[in-house]
C-alpha positions as CSV (number, residue, x, y, z in Angstrom):
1,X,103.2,111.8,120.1
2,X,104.7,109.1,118.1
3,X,106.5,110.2,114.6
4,X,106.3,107.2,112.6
5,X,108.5,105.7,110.2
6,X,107.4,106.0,106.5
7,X,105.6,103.4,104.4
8,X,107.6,101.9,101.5
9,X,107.4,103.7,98.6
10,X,107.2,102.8,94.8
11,X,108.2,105.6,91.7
12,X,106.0,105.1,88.7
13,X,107.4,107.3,85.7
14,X,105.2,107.2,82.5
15,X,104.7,109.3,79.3
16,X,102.5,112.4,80.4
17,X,100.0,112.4,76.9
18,X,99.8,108.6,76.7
19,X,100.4,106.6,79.4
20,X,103.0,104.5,78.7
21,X,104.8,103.2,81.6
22,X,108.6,103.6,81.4
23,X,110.1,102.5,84.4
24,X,108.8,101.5,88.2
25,X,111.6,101.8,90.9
26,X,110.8,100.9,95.1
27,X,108.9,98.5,96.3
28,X,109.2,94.7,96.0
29,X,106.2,94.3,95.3
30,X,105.0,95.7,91.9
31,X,101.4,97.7,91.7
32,X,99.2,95.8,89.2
33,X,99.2,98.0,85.2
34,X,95.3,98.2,86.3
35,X,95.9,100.1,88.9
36,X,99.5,101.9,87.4
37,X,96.6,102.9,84.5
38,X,93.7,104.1,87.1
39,X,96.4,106.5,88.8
40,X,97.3,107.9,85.3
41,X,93.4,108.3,84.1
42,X,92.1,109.8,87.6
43,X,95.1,112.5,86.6
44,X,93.6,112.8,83.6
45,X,90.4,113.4,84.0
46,X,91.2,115.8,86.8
47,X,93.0,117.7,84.1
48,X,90.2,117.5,81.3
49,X,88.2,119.2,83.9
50,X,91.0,122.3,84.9
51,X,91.8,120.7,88.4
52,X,95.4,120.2,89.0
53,X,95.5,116.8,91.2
54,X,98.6,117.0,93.3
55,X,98.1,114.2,95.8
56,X,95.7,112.3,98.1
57,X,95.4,109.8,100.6
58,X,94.1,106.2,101.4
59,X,91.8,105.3,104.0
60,X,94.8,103.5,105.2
61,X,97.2,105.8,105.3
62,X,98.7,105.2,101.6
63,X,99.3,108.5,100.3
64,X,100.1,109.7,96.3
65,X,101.5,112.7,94.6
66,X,101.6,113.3,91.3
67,X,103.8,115.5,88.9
68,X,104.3,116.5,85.2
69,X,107.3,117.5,84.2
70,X,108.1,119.5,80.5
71,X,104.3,118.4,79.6
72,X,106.1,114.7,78.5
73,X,106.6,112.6,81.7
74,X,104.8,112.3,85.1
75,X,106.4,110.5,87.9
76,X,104.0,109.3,90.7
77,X,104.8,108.3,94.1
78,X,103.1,106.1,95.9
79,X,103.8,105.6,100.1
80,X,102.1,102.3,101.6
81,X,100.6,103.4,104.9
82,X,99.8,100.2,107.6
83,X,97.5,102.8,109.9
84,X,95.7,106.0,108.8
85,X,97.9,108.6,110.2
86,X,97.5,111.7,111.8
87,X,97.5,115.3,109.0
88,X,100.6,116.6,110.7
89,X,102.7,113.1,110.0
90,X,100.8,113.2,105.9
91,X,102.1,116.5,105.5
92,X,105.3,115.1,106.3
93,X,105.0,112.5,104.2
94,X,103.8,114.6,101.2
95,X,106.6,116.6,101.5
96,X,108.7,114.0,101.5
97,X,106.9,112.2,98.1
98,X,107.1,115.9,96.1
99,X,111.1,116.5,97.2
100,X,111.6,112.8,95.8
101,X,110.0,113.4,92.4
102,X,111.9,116.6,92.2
103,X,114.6,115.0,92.9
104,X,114.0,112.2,90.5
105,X,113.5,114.7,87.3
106,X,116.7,116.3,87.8
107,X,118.5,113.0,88.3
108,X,117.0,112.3,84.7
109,X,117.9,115.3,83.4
110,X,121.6,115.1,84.7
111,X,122.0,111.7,83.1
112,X,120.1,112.0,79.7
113,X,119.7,115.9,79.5
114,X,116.3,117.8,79.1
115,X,115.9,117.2,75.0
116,X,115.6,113.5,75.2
117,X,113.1,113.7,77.8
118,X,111.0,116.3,76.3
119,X,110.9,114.8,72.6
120,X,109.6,111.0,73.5
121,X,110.8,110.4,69.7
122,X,111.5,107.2,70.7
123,X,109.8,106.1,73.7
124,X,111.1,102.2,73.6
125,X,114.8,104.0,73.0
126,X,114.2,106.2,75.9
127,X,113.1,102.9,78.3
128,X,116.3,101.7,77.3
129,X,118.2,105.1,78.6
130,X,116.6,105.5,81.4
131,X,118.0,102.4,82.9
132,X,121.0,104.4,83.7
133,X,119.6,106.6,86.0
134,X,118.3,103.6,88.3
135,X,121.3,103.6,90.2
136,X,121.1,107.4,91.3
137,X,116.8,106.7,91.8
138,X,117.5,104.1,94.1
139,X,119.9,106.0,96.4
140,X,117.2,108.9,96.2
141,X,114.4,105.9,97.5
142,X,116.5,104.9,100.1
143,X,115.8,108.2,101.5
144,X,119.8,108.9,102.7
145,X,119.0,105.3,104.5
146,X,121.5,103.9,102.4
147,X,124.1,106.3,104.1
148,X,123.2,107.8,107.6
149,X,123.3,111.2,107.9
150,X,122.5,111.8,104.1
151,X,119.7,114.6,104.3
152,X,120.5,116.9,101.4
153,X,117.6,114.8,99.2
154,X,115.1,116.4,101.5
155,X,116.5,119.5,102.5
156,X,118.0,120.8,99.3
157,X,120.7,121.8,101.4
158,X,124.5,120.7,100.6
159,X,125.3,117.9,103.0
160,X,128.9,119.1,104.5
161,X,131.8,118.0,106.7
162,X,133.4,120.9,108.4
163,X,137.4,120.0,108.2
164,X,139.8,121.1,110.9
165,X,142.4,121.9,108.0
166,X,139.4,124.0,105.5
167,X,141.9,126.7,104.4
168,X,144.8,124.1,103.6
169,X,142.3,121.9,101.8
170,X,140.6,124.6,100.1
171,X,144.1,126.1,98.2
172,X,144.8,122.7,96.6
173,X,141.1,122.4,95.6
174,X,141.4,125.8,94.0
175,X,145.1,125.0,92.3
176,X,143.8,121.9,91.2
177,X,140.6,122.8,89.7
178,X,142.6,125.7,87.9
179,X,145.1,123.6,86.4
180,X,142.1,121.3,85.1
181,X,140.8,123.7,83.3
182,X,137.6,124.4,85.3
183,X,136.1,126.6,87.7
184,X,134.3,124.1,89.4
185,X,135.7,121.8,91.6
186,X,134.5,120.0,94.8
187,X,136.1,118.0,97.7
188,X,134.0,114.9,99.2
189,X,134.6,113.5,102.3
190,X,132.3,110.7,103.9
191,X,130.2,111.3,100.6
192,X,129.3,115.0,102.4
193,X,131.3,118.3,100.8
194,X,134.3,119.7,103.0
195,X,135.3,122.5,100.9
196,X,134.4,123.9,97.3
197,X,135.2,126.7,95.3
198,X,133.5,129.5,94.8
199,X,131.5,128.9,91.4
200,X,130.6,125.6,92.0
201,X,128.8,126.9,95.2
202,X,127.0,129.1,92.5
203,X,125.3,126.1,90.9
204,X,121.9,125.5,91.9
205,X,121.7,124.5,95.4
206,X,119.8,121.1,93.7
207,X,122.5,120.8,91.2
208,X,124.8,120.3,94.3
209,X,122.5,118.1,95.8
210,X,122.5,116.0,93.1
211,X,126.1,116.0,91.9
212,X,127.2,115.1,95.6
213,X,124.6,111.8,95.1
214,X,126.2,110.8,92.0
215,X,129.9,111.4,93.4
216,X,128.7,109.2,96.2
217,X,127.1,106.4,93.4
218,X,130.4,106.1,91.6
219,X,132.5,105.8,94.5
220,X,130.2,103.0,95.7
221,X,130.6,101.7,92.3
222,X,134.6,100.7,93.7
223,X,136.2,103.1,90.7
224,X,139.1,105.1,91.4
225,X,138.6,107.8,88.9
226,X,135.9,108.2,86.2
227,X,134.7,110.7,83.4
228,X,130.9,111.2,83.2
229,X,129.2,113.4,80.8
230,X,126.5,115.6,83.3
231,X,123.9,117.8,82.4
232,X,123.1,120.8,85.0
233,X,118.9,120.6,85.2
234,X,118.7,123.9,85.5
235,X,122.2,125.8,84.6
236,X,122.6,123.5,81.6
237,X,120.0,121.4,80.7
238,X,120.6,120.9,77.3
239,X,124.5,120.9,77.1
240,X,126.7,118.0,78.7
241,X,129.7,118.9,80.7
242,X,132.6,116.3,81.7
243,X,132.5,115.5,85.0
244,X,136.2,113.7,86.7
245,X,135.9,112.3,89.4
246,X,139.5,110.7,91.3
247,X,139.9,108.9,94.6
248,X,142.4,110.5,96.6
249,X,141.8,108.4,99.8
250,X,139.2,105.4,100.6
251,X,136.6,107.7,101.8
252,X,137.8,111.3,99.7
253,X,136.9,112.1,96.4
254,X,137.8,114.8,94.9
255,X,135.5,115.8,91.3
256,X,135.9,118.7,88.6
257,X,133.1,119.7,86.0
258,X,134.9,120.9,82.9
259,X,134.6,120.9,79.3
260,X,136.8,119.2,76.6
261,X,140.2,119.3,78.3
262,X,142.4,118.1,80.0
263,X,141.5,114.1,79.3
264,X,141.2,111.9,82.1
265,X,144.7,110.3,81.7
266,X,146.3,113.5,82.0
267,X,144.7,114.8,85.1
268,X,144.8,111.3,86.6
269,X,148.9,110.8,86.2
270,X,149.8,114.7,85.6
271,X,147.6,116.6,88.2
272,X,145.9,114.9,91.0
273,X,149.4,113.4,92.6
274,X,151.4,117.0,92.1
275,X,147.9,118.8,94.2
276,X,147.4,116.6,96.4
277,X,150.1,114.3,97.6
278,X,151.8,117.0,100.1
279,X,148.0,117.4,101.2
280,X,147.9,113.5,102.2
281,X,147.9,114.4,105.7
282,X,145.4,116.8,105.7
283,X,143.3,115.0,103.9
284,X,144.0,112.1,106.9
285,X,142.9,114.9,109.0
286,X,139.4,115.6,107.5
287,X,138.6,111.6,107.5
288,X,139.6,111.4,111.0
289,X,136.2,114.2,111.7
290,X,134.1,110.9,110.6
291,X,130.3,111.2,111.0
292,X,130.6,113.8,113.5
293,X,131.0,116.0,110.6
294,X,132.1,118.8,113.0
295,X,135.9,119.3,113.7
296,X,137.2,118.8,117.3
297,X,137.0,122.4,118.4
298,X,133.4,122.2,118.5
299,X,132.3,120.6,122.1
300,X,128.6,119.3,122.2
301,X,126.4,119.5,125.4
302,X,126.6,115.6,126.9
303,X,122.6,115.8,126.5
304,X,122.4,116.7,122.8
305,X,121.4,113.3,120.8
306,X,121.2,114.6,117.4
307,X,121.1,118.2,114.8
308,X,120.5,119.0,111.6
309,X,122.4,122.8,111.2
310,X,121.3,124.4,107.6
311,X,122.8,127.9,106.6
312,X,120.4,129.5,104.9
313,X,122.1,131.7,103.3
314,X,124.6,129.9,101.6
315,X,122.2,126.4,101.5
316,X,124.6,123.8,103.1
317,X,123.6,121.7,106.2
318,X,125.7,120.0,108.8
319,X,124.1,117.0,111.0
320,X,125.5,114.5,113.2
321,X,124.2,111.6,115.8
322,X,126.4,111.6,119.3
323,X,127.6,108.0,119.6
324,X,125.2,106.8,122.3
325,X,126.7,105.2,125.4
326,X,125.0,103.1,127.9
327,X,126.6,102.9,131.5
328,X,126.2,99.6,132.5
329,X,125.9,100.5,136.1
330,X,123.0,102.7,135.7
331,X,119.8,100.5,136.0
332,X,118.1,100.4,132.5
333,X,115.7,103.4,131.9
334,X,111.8,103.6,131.5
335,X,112.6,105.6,128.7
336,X,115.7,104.0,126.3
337,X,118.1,106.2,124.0
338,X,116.4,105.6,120.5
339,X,119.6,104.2,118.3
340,X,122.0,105.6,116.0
341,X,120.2,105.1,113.0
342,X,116.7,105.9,114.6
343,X,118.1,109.3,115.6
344,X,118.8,110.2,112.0
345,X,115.0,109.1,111.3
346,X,113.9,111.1,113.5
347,X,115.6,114.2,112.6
348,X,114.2,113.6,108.8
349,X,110.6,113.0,110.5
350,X,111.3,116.0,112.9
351,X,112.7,118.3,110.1
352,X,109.5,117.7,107.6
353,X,107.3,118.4,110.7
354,X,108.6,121.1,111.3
355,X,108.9,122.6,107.4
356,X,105.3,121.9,107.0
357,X,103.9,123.4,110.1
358,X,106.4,126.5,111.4
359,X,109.5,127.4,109.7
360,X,109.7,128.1,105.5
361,X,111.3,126.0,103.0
362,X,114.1,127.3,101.6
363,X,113.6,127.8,97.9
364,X,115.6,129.3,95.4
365,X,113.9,129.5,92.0
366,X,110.2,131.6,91.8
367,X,107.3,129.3,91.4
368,X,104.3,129.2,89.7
369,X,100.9,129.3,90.4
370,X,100.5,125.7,88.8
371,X,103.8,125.1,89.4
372,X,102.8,125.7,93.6
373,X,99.7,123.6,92.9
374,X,101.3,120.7,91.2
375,X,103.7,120.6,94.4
376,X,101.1,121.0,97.0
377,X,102.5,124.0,98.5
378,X,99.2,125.4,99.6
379,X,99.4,123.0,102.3
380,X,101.6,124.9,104.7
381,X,100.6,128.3,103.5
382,X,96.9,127.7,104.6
383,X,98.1,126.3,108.1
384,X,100.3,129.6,108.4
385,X,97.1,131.8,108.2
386,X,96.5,130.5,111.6
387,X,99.8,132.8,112.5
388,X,100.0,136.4,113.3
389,X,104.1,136.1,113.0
390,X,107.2,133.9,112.0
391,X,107.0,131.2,114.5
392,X,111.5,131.5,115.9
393,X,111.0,128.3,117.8
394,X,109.4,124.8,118.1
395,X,109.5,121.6,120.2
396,X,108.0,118.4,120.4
397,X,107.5,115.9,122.9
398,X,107.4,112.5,121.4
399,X,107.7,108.6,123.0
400,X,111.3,108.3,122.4
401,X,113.2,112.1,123.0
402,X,112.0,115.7,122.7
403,X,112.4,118.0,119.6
404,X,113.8,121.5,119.2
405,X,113.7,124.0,116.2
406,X,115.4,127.2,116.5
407,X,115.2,129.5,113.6
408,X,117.5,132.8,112.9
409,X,118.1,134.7,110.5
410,X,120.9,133.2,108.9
411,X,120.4,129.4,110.4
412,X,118.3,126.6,111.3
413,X,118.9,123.9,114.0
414,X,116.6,120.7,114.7
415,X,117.5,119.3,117.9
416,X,117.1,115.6,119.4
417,X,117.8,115.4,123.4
418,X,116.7,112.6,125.9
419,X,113.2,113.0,126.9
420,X,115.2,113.3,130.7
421,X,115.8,117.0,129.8
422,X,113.4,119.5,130.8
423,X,111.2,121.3,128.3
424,X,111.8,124.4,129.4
425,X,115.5,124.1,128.8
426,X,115.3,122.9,125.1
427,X,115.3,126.4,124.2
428,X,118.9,127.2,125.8
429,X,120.3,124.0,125.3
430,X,119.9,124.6,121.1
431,X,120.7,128.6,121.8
432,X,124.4,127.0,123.3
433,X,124.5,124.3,120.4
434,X,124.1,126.9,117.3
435,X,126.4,129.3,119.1
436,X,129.4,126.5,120.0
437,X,129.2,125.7,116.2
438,X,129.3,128.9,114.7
439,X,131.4,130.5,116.9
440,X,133.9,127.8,116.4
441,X,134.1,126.8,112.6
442,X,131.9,130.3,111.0
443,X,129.4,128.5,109.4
């Protein structure tokens, strides 16, 4: 089996009663208003007649999802397809197009809050805002693409870095956040969270999804330290906090939400060097774990390419792609390594096959009925009938390496190995991975 690469996709956000097109983010290559206004009336008419019309697919492989948020704005993906492709890869894909305009309401509502969006007073006004968001829309396009190992936009899952120094980190996090006034404070290494405290843990596992991609945005933006008024989509949709943001390190961030105090001069020249200047090494430390995301104590089998780790319990994720070495006195393979940044493809491809087909998503909030329909989870629920039991484990043979899922209680791991490894051995191979990690770091 192949798992192909997704088509490129292009966001369509209009007003839900009338139409009106407010923004259109992706592709380079624009959709004409004809058809922009034939995707909005076939939704329309579907709901005139009581039918709920989550999504459906071209001839060709294009695939659309639709979505109606607060009953004011509907986003619309739409995925360019080059081939008809097989249901299990559109599942994928669909999964992929409802986590995105998920994703893309609560960046909108953690920019301009819920009360702007639901009101559409001023629709020309609200254009006008919504360019602010296009920064933190475009990262969620890029699909983690625009930073490799980024999967917390489809998982819902805090993307993390475990440090070798966690409890040394986590007592200036906690002093620091204290003296700022706040109970919620976050460490960012790599743009992926290496140690929190305890409330901000509480938000909404979506809230820290987000907050992480906008940390990331505005150190991109070359800042060293910034106050942003945030709205929580759904612990505080209608009531900005502050959030400050400081760079401790090229590479480390550290962020605090709070409310009107302390200002950001304060923290900035009374606070951040008194935390965390005798930390400087540690911090040194956690930048020196890189990509790997996992500290040195953990040893990886030689024939492990790639995992994805997700806690289920506490929603946070580790992931990392082995740097892959090719001895040049071996003669070249019938089968080549796929590279770095086709490994962490893969694992998104491998993880939405697998979320659609075997294991559960991992949601926190209760949907729905309509809610369920809107999203399209009827989808994997009706291919589950096919099951007397909770499928534990999975694997997939495909042209370019073979695919393990291994589900417990408290974890699940997606495996990449060399298609060199034996099938029957995928299953001991990821039982040795998940205990090396745990047993080492506790996650």
């Amino acid at each position: 089996m192949m798992l192909q690469q997704a088509g490129s996709v292009q966001l369509l956000c209009l007003t839900a009663n009338s139409g009106v097109p407010l923004f259109t983010r992706g592709a380079s290559k624009q959709l004409p208003f004809s058809i922009i206004g034939s995707l909005n009336g076939v939704h329309m008419f579907g709901a005139g007649q009581g039918v709920v019309l989550a999504g459906c697919e071209t001839d060709r492989g294009g695939r659309m999802v639709w979505r109606v948020f607060q009953d004011s704005v509907m986003l619309i993906a739409v995925s360019s397809g080059g081939q008809a492709q097989q249901e299990c890869v559109g599942a994928g894909e669909d999964l992929h197009l409802r986590r995105l305009l998920e994703n893309v309401w609560n960046c909108m509502v953690l920019v301009l809050g819920q009360d702007e969006l639901a009101s559409l007073r001023n629709v020309e006004r609200l254009k006008r805002d919504l360019r602010s968001c296009y920064r933190l829309i475009d990262q969620l396009l890029e699909g983690g693409q625009g930073q490799e190992g980024i999967m917390g936009d489809l998982t819902h899952c805090a993307d993390c870095l475990l440090p070798p120094n966690a409890t040394l980190l986590q007592e200036g996090l906690d002093g620091f956040t204290q003296a700022a006034d706040s109970e919620f404070g976050c460490l960012m290494v790599h743009g992926r969270i290496a140690t929190a405290t305890e409330k901000w843990w509480r938000l909404a596992p979506q809230e820290v999804v987000l907050l992480s991609v906008l940390t990331r945005s505005l150190s991109l933006s070359g800042s060293v330290s910034c106050d942003t008024p945030v709205f929580l989509p759904q612990g505080s949709p209608t009531v900005a906090h502050r959030l400050l943001r400081f760079q401790l390190l090229p590479g480390v961030d550290v962020c605090v939400l709070c409310g009107p105090s302390p200002t950001l001069h304060r923290a900035e020249s009374e606070l951040v060097g008194c935390f965390w200047s005798p930390l400087l090494e540690a911090l040194r430390g956690s930048l020196a774990v890189g990509e790997r995301c996992l500290p040195g104590s953990v040893t990886l089998r030689p024939d492990v390419l790639a995992l994805l780790l997700i806690n289920r319990e506490s929603r946070r994720s580790v992931s990392c792609v082995k740097a892959i070495i090719t001895n040049p006195n071996h003669p070249p393979s019938d089968h080549p390594l796929p590279s770095k940044a086709r490994c962490w493809e893969l694992l998104r491809l491998f993880y939405t096959f697998t979320t659609t087909r075997y294991f559960p998503l991992e949601e926190t909030p209760a949907l729905t009925s309509g809610e369920k329909a809107q999203r399209g989870d009827s989808l994997r629920e009706d291919f589950a009938l096919g099951f007397s039991h909770q499928p534990l484990q999975c694997y997939l043979v495909t042209e370019e390496c073979k695919c393990f899922g291994l589900q417990t209680a408290q974890h699940q791991l997606y495996l990449l190995t060399p298609l060199s490894v034996p099938t029957f051995a995928l299953s001991s191979v990821a039982t040795q991975t998940l205990s090396a990690i745990t047993l080492a770091t506790g996650f």
